[in-house]
C-alpha positions in Angstrom: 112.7 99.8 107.5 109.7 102.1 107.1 107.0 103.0 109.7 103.9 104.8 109.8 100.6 105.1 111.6 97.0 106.3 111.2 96.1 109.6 112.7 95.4 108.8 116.2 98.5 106.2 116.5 96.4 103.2 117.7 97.9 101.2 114.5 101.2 101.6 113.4 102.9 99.5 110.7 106.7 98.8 109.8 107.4 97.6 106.4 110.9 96.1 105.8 113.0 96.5 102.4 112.9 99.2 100.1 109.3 100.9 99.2 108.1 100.2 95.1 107.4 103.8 93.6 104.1 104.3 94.4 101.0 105.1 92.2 98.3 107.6 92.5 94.2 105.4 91.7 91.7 108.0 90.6 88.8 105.5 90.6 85.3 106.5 91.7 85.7 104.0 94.6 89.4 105.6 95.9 88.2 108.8 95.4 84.8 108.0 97.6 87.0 106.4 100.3 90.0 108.9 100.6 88.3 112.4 99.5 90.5 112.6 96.3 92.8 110.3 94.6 94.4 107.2 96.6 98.6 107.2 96.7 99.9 104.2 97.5 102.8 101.6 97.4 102.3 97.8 96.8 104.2 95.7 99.2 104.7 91.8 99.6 102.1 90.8 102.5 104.5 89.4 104.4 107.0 92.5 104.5 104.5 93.9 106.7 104.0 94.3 110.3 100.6 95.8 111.9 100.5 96.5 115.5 97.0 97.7 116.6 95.7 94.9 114.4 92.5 94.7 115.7 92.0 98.4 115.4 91.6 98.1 111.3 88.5 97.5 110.5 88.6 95.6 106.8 85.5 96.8 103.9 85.4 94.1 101.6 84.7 96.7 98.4 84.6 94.5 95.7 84.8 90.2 95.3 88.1 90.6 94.9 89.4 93.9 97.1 88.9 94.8 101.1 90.2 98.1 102.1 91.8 98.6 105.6 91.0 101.6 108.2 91.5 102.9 112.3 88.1 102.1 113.4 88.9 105.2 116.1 90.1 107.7 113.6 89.1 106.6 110.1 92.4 106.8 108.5 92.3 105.0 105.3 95.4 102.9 105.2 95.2 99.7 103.4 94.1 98.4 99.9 94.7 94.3 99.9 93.4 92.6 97.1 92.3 88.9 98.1 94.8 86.0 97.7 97.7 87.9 95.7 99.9 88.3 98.4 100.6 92.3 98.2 98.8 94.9 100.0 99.0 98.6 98.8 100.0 101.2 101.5 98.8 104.9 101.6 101.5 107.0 101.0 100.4 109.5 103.5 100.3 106.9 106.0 104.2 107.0 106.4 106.6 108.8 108.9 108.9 110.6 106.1 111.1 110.4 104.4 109.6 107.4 102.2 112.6 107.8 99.3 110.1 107.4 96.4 108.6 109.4 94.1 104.6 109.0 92.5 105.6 106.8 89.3 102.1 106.8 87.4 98.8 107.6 87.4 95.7 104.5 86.8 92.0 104.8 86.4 92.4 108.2 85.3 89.2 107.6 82.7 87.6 107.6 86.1 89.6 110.8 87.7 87.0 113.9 88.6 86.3 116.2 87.2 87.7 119.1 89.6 91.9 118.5 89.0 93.9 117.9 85.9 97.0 115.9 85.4 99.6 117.7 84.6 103.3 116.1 86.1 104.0 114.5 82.7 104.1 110.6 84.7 102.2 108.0 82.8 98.2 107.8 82.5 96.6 104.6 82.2 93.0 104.7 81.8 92.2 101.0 83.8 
């Protein structure tokens, strides 16, 4: 089992089975939200336990995406697309060790300008 919080600890999460490598989002909108690019691991909804539950405050970012933060800290946490089942966990989020390592890189046509890419992991542009 893996556990984690947001800053402040009002909403911790345990996730049970193993953790999918995660992949690092350089989209305008992940960048916006989490001040550079947005790590995460995509998990099966139901593997997932909040508590603090009605401490995340849900942004519905797009008709099809809601993200999930501490409305008393503001630690970004979640990225759930609507009616798939998965939701994506930031990798920061996690009490360590996670036993993954970053397995690609996506949106990087949208990655700023300010850092380059250079760990030799896949790029895909969308």
């Amino acid at each position: 089992m893996h556990r984690g919080s947001c800053l402040c600890g009002a909403i911790t999460f345990e996730v049970t089975g193993p953790l999918p490598p995660p992949n690092a989002c350089h989209c305008s909108q992940c960048r916006k939200q989490s001040g550079h690019f947005w790590a995460s691991t995509d998990v099966p909804r139901a593997a997932v336990t909040i508590h603090g539950a009605d401490k995340v405050t849900w942004f519905r970012s797009s008709e099809k995406v809601r993200r999930g933060f501490c409305s008393t800290c503001g630690s970004v946490l979640f990225w759930e697309p609507l009616n798939k089942g998965v939701v994506a966990i930031a990798m920061g989020a996690f009490d360590s060790p996670t036993d993954t390592r970053l397995a690609k890189h996506i949106f990087v046509a949208d990655k700023g300008d300010y850092y380059e890419l250079g760990d030799g992991l896949p790029q895909h542009a969308q």
